[in-house]
C-alpha positions in Angstrom: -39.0 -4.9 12.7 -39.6 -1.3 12.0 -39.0 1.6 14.8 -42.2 3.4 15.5 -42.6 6.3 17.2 -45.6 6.0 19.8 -45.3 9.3 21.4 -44.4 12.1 19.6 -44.3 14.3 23.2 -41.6 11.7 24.4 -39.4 12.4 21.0 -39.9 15.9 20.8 -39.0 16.3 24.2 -35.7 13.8 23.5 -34.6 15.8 20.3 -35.0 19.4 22.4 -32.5 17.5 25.1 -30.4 16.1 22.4 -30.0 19.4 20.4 -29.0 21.6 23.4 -26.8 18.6 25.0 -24.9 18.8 21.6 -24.7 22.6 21.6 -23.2 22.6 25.2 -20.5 20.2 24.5 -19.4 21.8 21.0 -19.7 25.0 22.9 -17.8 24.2 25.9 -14.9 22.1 23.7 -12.6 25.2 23.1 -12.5 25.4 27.3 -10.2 23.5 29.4 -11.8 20.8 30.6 -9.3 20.1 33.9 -9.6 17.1 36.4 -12.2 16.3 39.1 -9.9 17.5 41.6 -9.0 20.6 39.6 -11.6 21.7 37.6 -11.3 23.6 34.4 -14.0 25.7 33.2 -15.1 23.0 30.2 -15.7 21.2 33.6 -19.2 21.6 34.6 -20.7 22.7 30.8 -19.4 19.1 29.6 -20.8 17.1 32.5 -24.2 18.6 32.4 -24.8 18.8 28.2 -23.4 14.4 28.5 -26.2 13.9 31.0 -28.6 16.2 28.9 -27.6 14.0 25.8 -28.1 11.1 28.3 -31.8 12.0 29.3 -32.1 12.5 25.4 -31.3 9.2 24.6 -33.4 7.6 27.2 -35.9 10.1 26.0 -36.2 8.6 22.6 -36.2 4.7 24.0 -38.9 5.8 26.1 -40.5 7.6 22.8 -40.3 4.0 21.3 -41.7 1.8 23.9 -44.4 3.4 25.5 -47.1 5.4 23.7 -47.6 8.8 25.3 -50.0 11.7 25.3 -50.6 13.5 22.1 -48.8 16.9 21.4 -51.3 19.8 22.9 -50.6 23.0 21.5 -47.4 24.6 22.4 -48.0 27.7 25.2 -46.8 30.7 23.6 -47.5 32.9 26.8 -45.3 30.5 29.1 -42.4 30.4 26.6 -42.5 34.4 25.7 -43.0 35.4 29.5 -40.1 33.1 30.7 -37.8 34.1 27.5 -38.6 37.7 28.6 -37.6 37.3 31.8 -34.2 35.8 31.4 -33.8 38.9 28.9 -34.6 41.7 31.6 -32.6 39.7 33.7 -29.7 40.3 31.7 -30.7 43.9 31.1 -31.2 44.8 34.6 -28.5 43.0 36.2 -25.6 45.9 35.8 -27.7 48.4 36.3 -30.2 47.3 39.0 -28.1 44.6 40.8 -28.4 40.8 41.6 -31.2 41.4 44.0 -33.8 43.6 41.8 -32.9 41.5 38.9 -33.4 38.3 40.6 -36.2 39.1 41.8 -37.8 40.6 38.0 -37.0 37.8 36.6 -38.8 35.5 39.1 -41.9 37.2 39.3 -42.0 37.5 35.5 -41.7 33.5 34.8 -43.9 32.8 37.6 -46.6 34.8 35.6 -46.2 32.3 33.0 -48.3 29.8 35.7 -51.9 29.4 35.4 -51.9 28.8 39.3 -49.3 31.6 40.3 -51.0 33.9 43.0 -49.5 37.2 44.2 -49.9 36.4 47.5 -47.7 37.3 50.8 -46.7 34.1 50.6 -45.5 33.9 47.4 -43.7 37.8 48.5 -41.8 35.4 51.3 -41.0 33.1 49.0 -39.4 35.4 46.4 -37.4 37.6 49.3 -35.7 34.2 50.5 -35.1 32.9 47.2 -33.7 36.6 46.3 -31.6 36.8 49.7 -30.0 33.2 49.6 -29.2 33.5 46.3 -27.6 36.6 46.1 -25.6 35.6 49.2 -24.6 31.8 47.5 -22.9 33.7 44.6 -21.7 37.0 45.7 -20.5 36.2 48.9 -20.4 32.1 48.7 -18.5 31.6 45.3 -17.4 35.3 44.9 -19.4 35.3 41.2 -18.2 39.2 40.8 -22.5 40.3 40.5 -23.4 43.6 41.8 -25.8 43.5 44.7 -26.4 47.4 44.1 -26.3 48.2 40.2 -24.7 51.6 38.9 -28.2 52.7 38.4 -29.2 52.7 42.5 -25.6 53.1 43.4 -26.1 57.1 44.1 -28.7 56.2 46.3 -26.4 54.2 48.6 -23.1 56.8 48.7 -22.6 58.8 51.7 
């Protein structure tokens, strides 16, 4: 009996999980990886890219048994505006702070919807997002991110 792929989305998709599931654990191998109680920081990278490289495999069974929906064409403008936005995010970050970078980098990925609406709303939406996250890593895990970047800092000293 020869293996046939009967839907090339469900591979695709499988070999994307399977590639970066591999890169995170060859990555994350020169960091210790601790114990559950004391957690190195190979920790978390390792558990996530295993259960990528899990979904991978059941990926490709899936890819096997059932056929699937052809490949449509790949969305360029989702995939540049999301790429761009993780890359301002980084830019901005220093120099803006967590809040105004957060809050870039949300409104430029949402763009990449068909069915995203500036909308007050949508404003809401972002400001929570922006506030609770900023407060989980700052102030909740102590992740050492400026809340006021170098750039605005001026504007804040008395």
């Amino acid at each position: 009996m020869a293996l046939r792929i009967r839907s090339k989305k469900e591979f695709g998709s499988a070999l994307l999980y399977g590639a970066l599931g591999t890169a995170g654990f060859v990555i994350a191998g020169d960091y210790g990886f601790g114990t559950a109680g004391r957690m190195g920081p190979g920790y978390f990278p390792r558990v996530i890219s295993g259960l990528l490289i899990l979904v991978a495999l059941v990926s490709l069974l899936r890819s096997l048994k059932r056929d699937g929906d052809p490949m449509g064409p790949l969305n360029w403008k989702a995939l540049l505006l999301v790429t761009a936005s993780v890359c301002l995010f980084g830019l901005l970050l220093t120099g803006a702070g967590l809040p105004l970078a957060l809050a870039v980098l949300l409104l430029v990925s949402a763009l990449a919807s068909e069915h995203f609406a500036l909308s007050a709303r949508s404003l809401a939406a972002l400001v929570a997002l922006v506030v609770v996250c900023s407060l989980v890593f700052v102030k909740g895990l102590g992740v050492p991110m400026p809340l006021v970047g170098s750039w605005l800092s001026p504007l804040f000293a008395s």
